[in-house]
VOPAGU-2260 file (C-alpha; in pm, 1 decimal, decimal comma):
REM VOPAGU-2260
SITE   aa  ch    i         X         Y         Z
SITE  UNK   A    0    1759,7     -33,5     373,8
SITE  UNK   A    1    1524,9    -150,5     650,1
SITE  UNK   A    2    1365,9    -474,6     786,0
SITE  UNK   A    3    1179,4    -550,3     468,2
SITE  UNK   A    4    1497,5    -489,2     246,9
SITE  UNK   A    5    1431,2    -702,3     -85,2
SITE  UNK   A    6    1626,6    -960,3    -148,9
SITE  UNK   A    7    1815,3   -1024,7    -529,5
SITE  UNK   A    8    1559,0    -791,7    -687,3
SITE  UNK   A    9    1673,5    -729,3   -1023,8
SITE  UNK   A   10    1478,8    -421,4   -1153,1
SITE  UNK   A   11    1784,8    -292,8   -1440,2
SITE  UNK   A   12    1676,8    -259,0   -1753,5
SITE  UNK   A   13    1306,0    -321,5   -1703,0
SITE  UNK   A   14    1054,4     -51,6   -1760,8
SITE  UNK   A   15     798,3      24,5   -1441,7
SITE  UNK   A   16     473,8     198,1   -1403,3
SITE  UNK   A   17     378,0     330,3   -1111,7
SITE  UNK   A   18     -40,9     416,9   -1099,5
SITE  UNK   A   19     -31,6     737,8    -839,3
SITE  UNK   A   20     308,8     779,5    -875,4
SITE  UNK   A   21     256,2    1179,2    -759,8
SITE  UNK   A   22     104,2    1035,0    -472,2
SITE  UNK   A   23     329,5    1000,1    -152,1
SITE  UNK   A   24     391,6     631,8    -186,9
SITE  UNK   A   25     450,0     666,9    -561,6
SITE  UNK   A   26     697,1     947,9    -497,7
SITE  UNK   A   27     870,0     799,4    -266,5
SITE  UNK   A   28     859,4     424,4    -433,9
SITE  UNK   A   29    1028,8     628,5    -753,7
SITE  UNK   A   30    1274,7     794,9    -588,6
SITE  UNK   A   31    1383,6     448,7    -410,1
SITE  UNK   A   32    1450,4     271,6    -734,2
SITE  UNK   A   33    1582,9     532,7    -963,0
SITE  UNK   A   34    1844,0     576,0    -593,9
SITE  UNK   A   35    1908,6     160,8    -598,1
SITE  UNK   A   36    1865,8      51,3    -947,9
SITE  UNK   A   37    1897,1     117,3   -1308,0
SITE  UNK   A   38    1595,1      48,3   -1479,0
SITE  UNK   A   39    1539,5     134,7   -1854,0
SITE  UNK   A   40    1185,0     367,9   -1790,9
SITE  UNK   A   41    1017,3     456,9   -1553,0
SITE  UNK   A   42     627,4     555,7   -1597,7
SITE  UNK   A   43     453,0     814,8   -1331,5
SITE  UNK   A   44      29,7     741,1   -1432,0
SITE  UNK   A   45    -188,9     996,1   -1235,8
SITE  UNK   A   46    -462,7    1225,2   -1337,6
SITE  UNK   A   47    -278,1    1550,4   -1204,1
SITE  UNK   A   48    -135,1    1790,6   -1404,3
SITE  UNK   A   49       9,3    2026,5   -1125,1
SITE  UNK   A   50     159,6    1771,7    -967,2
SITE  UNK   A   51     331,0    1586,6   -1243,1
SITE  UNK   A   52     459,7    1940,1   -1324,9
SITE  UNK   A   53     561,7    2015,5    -968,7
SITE  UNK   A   54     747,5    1632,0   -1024,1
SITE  UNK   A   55     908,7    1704,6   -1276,4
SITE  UNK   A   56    1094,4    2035,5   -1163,5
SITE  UNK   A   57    1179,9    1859,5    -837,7
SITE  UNK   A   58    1339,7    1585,9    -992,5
SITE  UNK   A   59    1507,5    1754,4   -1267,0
SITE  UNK   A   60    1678,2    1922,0    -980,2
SITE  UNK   A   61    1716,1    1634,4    -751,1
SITE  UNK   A   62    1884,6    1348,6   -1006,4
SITE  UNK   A   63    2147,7    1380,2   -1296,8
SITE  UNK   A   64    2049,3    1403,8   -1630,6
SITE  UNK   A   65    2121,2    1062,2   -1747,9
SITE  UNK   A   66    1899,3     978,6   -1450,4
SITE  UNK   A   67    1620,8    1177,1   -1537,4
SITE  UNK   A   68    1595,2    1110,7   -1874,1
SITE  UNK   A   69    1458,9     781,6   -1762,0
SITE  UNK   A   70    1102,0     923,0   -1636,5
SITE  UNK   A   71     826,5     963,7   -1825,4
SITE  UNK   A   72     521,2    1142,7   -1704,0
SITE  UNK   A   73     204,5    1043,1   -1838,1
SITE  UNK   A   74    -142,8    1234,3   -1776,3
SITE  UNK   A   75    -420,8     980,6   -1746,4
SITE  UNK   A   76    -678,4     831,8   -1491,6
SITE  UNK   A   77    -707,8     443,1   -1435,3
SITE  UNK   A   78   -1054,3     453,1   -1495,8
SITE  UNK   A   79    -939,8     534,5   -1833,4
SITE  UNK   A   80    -887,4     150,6   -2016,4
SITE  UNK   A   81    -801,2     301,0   -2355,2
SITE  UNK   A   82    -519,3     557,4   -2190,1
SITE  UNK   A   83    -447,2     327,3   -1972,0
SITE  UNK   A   84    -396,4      45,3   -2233,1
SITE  UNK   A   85    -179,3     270,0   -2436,8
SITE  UNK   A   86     108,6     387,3   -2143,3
SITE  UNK   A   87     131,4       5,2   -2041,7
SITE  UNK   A   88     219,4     -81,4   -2387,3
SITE  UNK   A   89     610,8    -232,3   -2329,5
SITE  UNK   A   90     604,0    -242,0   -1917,1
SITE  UNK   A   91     747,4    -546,9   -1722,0
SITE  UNK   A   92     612,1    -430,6   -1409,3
SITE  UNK   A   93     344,2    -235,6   -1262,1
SITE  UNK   A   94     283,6    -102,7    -953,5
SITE  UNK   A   95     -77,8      -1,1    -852,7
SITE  UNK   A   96    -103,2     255,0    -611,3
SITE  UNK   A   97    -408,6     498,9    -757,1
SITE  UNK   A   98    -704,3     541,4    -518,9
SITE  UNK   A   99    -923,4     741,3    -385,7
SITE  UNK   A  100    -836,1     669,6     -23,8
SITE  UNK   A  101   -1029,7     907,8     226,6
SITE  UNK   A  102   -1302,2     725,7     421,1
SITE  UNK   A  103   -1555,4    1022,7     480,0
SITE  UNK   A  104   -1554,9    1131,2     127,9
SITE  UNK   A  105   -1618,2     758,9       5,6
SITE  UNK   A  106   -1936,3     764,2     271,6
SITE  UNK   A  107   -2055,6    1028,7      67,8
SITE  UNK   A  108   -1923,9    1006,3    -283,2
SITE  UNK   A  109   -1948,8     632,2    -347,7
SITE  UNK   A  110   -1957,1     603,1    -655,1
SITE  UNK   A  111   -1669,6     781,1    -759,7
SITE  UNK   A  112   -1480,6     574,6    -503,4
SITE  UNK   A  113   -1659,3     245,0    -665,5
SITE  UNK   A  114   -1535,8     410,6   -1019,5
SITE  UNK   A  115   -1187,5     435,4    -888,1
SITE  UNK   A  116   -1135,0     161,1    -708,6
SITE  UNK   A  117   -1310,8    -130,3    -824,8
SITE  UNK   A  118   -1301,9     -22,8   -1194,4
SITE  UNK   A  119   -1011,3      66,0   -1187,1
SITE  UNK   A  120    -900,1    -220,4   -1077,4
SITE  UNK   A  121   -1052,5    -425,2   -1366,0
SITE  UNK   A  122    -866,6    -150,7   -1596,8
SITE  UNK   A  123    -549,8    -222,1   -1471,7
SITE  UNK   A  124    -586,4    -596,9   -1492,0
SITE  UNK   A  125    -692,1    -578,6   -1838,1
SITE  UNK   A  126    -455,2    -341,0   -1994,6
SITE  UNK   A  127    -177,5    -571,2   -1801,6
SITE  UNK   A  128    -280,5    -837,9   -1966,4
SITE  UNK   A  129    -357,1    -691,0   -2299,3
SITE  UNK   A  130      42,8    -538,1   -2298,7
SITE  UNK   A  131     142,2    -888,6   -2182,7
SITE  UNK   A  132     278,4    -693,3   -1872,1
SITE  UNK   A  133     528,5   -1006,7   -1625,5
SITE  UNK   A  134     428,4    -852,4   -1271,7
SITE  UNK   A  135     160,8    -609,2   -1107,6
SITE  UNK   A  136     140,7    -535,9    -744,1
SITE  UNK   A  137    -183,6    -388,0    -632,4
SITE  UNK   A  138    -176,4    -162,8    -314,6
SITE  UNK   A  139    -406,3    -230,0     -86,7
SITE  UNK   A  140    -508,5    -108,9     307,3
SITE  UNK   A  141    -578,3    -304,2     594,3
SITE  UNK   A  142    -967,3    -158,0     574,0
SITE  UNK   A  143   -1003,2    -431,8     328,1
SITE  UNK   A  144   -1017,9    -720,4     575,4
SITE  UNK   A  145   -1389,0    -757,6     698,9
SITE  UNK   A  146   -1446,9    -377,5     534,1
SITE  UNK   A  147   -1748,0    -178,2     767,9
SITE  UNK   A  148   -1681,4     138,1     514,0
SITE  UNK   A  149   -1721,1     161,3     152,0
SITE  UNK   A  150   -1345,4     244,5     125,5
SITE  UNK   A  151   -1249,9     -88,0     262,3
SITE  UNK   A  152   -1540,6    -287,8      66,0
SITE  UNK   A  153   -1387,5    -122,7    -293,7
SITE  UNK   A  154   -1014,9    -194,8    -199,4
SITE  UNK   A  155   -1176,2    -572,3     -83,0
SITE  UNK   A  156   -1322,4    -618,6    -450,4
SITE  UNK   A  157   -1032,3    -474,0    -577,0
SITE  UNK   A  158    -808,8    -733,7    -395,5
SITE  UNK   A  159   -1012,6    -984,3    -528,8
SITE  UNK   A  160   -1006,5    -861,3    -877,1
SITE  UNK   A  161    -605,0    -907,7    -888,4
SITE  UNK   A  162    -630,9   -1209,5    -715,1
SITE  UNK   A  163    -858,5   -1367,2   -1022,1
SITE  UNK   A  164    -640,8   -1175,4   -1259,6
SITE  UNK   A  165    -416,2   -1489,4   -1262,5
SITE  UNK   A  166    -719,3   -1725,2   -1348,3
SITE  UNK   A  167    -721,1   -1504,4   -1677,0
SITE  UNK   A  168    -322,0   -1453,3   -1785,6
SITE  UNK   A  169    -313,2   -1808,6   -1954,2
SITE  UNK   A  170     -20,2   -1808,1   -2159,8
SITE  UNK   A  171      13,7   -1466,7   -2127,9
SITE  UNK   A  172     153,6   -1526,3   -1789,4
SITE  UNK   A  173     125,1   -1244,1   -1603,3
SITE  UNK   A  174     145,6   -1248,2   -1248,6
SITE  UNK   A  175     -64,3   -1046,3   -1005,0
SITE  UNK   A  176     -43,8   -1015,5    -630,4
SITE  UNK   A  177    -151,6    -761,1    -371,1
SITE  UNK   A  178      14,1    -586,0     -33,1
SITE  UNK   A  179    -201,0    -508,1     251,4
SITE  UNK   A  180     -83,5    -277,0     575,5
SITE  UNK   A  181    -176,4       5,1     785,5
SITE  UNK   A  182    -148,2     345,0     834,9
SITE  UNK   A  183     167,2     551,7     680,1
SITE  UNK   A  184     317,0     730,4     958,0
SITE  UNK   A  185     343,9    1078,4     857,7
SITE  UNK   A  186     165,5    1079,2     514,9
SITE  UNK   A  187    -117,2    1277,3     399,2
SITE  UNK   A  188    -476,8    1236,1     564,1
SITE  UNK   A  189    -249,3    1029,0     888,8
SITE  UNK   A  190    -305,9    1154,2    1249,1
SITE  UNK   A  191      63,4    1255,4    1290,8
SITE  UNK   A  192       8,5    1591,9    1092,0
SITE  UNK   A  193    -308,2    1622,7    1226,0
SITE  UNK   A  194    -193,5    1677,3    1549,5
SITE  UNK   A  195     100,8    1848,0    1485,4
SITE  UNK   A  196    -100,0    2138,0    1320,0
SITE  UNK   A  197    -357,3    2151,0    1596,1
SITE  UNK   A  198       6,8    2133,9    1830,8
SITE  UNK   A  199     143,2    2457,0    1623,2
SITE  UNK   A  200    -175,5    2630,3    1644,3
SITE  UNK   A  201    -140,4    2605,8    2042,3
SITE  UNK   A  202    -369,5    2325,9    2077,7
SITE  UNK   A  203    -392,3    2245,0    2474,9
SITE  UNK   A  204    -609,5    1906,0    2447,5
SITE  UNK   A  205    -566,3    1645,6    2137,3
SITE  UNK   A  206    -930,5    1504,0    1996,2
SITE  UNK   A  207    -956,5    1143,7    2027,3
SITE  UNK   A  208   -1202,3     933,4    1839,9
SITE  UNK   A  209   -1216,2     661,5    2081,0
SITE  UNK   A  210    -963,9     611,8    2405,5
SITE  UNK   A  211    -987,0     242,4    2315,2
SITE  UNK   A  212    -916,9     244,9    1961,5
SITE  UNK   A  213    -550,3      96,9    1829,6
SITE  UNK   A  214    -402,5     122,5    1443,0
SITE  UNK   A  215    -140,8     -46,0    1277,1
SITE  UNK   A  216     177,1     165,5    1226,4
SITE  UNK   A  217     432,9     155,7     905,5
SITE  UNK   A  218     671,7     405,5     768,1
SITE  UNK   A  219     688,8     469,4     390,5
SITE  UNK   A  220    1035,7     364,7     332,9
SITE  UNK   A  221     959,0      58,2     471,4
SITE  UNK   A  222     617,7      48,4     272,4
SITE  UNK   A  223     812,8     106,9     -14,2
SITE  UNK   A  224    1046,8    -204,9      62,0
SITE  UNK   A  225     772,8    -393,8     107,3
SITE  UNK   A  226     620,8    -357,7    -176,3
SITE  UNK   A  227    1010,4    -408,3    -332,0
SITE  UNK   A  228    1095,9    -779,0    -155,1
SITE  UNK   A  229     705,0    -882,6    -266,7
SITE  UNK   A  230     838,5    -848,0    -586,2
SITE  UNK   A  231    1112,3   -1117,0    -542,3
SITE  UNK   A  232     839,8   -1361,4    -348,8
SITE  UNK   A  233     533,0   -1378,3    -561,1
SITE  UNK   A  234     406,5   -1646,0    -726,3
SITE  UNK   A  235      84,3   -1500,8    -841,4
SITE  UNK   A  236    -251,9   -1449,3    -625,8
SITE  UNK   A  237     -94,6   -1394,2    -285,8
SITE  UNK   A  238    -200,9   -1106,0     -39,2
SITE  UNK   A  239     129,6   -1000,9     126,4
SITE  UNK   A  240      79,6    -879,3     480,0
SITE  UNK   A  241     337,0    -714,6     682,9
SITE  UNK   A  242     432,0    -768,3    1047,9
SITE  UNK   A  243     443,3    -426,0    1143,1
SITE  UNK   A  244     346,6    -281,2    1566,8
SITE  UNK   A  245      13,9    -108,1    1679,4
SITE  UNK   A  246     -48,1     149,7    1893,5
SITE  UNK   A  247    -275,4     287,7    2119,0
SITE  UNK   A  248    -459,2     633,6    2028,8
SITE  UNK   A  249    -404,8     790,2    2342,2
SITE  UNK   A  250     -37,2     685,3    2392,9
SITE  UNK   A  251      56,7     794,7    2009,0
SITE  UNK   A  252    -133,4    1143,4    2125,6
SITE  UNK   A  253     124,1    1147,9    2492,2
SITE  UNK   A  254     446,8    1007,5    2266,6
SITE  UNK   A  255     341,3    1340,8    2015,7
SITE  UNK   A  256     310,0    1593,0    2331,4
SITE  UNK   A  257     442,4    1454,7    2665,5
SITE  UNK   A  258     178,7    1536,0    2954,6
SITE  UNK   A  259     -84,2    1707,6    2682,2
SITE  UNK   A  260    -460,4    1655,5    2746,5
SITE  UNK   A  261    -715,2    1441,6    2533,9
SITE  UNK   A  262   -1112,5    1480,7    2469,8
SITE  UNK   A  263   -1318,1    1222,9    2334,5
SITE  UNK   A  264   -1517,6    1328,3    2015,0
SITE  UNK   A  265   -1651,9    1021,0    1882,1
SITE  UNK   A  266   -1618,4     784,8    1593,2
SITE  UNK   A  267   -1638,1     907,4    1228,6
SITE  UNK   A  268   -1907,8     719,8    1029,5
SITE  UNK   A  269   -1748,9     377,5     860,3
SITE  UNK   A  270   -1431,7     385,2    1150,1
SITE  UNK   A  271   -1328,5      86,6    1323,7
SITE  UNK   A  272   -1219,0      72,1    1684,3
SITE  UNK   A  273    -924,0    -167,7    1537,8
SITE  UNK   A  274    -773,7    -282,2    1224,5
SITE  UNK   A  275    -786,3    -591,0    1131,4
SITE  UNK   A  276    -565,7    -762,5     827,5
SITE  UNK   A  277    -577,1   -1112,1     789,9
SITE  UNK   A  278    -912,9   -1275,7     922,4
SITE  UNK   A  279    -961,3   -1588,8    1126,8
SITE  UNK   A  280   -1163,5   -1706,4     770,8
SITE  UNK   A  281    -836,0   -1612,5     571,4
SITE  UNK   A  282    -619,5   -1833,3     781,6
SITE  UNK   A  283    -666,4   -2149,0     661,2
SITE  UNK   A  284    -513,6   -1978,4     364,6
SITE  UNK   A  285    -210,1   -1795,7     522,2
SITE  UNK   A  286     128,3   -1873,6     591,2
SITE  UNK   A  287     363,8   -1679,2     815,7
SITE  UNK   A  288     743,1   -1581,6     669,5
SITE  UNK   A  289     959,2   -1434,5     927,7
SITE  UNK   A  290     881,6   -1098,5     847,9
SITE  UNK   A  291     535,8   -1136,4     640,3
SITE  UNK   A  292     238,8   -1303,3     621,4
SITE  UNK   A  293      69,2   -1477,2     306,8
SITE  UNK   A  294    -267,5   -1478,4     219,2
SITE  UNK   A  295    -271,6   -1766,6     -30,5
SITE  UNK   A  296    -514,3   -1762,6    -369,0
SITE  UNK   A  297    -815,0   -2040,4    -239,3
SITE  UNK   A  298    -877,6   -2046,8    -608,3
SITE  UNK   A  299    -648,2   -2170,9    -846,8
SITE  UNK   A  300    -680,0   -2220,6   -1198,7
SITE  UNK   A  301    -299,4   -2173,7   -1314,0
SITE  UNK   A  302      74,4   -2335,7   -1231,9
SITE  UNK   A  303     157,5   -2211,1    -874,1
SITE  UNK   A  304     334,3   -2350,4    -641,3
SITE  UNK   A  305     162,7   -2297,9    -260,7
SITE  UNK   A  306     498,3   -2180,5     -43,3
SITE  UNK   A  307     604,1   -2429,3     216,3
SITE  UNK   A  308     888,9   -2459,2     510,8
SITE  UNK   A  309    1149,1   -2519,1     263,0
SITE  UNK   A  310    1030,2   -2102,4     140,1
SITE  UNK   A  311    1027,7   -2000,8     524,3
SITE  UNK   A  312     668,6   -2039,8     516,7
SITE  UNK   A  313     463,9   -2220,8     810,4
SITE  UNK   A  314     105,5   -2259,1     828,1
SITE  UNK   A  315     -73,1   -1998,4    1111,1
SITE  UNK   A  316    -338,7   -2163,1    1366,9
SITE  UNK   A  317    -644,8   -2200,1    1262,4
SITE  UNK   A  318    -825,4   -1965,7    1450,0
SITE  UNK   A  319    -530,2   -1686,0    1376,9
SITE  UNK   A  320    -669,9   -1345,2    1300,6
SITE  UNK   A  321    -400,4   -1065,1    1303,4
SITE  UNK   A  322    -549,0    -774,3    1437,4
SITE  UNK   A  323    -416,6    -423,9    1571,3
SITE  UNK   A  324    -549,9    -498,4    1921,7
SITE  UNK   A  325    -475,4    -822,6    1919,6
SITE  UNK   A  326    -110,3    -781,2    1828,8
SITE  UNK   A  327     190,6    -904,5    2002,7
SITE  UNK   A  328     435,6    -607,0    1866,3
SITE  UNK   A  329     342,9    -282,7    2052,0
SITE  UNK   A  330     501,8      54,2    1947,8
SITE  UNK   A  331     643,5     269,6    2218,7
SITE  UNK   A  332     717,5     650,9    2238,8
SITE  UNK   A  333    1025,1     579,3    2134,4
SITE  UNK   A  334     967,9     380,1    1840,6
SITE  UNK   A  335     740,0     640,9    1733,6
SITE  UNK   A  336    1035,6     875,3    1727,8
SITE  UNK   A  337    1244,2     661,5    1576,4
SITE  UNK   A  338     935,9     613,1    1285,0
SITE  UNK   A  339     907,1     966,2    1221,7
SITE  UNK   A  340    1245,4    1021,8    1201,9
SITE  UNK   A  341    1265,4     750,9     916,8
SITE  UNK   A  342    1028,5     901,8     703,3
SITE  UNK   A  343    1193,2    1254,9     800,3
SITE  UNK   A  344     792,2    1318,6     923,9
């Protein structure tokens, strides 16, 4: 396990549902806890057929069948409420990773990304609390914080649509909280295979958007744990921020192909020069853990108790904004390697 390795998480016995779970994170976060724990079910939500199919042969092959018996794959689309509604029925825990994700196609398809994200967002929260569900984590992306693109606005109302969620779960009690961080190393839609195509083809020059830009970095695994040692820390309303390294464009393109040329070929419509995930207006709300940072609910209409020193929590500045260019943890070549080697990118 890495360095955000959850800490007395007790997942045995309890049924999860995983929205996207044929997506790489949901893959990946399935394989994880069916590897560490023993829960009773686990629920894979997505809207594909192939790939639940092309799941379920992989996994048949990959885990015993006292293991596998524990999955259940269920067709359905979280803009959906009634479906939806129906597979959470019995869940303790639900992990919400279903989006549509790519920022080009949201440019020019927003509504469908509106649809997705935002209402289903509002789905999820409602079937949660209508099956009296204990925990939901919400994925989210660090083009949420001060969004310029229509991805990042929908993820931003969805963050604050599981934020409220608490305001609602009266006795119910169900808690809701969100993780926020950066690019995937290595996943789908990432730079990493990008250039390693354009590398196979024979590629002699790598296309840069900007020389300036910078991006946050984070491997799945350690997505994955993240997501896992939230679990053990939330209190309901909480945006859960990682302290992960950026990197330069240009220097991830050199650590990728020692000595290889770079061209310029401009900024894709809705891109930011550099990430940004907590805001100087979110700090008066954030506390910093050791290996984390907490975006705290400013709204609060049920019991919580705010973290404090005695958690491992101290207030940041207040003019802190955590930013990819503005970070103090820089990734090297060799970190790089040692990312993609993780992930087995």
């Amino acid at each position: 396990m890495g360095r955000f390795s959850p800490n007395n998480l007790d997942l045995d016995g309890k049924v999860i549902l995983v929205t996207g779970g044929t997506g790489s994170f949901g893959r990946r976060f399935i394989e994880t806890v069916l590897e560490r724990y023993a829960p009773r079910k686990v629920i894979i939500y997505s809207r594909d057929e192939l790939k639940q199919s092309e799941m379920q042969i992989d996994y048949a092959e990959r885990f015993s069948p006292e293991v596998y018996k524990k999955l259940r794959f269920f067709l359905g689309d979280v803009r959906d409420r009634a479906r939806l509604t129906l597979a959470l029925r019995g869940v303790d825990i639900v992990i919400h990773a279903a989006a549509l994700k790519q920022v080009p196609a949201a440019e020019y398809n927003p509504s469908e990304c509106i649809h997705t994200n935002v209402m289903g967002a509002e789905n999820v929260v409602w079937a949660s609390l209508t099956n009296h569900v204990k925990q939901v984590v919400a994925l989210s992306t660090d083009k949420a914080c001060n969004p310029i693109n229509l991805y990042g606005a929908t993820k931003l109302a969805s963050d604050k649509t599981f934020v409220a969620a608490n305001n609602l779960s009266g006795d119910i009690g169900t808690r809701f909280s969100v993780v926020r961080y950066g690019n995937v190393v290595g996943s789908r839609g990432s730079v990493v295979p990008f250039f390693r195509r354009l590398l196979a083809k024979g590629a002699t020059s790598l296309p840069l958007t900007d020389a300036r830009m910078t991006r946050f970095w984070i491997t799945l695994p350690q997505g994955v744990d993240f997501v896992l040692s939230s679990l053990t820390l939330m209190r309901g309303g909480e945006i859960f921020v990682p302290k992960i390294p950026s990197m330069r464009m240009p220097e991830l393109a050199e650590a990728m192909a020692p000595g290889i040329a770079t061209h310029v070929v401009g900024i894709r419509p809705g891109e930011k020069l550099h990430e940004m995930m907590v805001s100087a207006d979110d700090a008066r709300d954030t506390v910093a853990f050791a290996d984390r940072f907490a975006i705290q609910p400013a709204f609060v209409e049920y019991e919580r108790q705010g973290f404090t020193p005695a958690d491992g929590a101290t207030p940041v500045a207040e003019d802190f904004a955590y930013s990819s260019d503005l970070n103090d943890d820089w990734l090297s070549a060799a970190g790089l390697n040692a990312m993609l080697a993780e992930t087995g990118a």
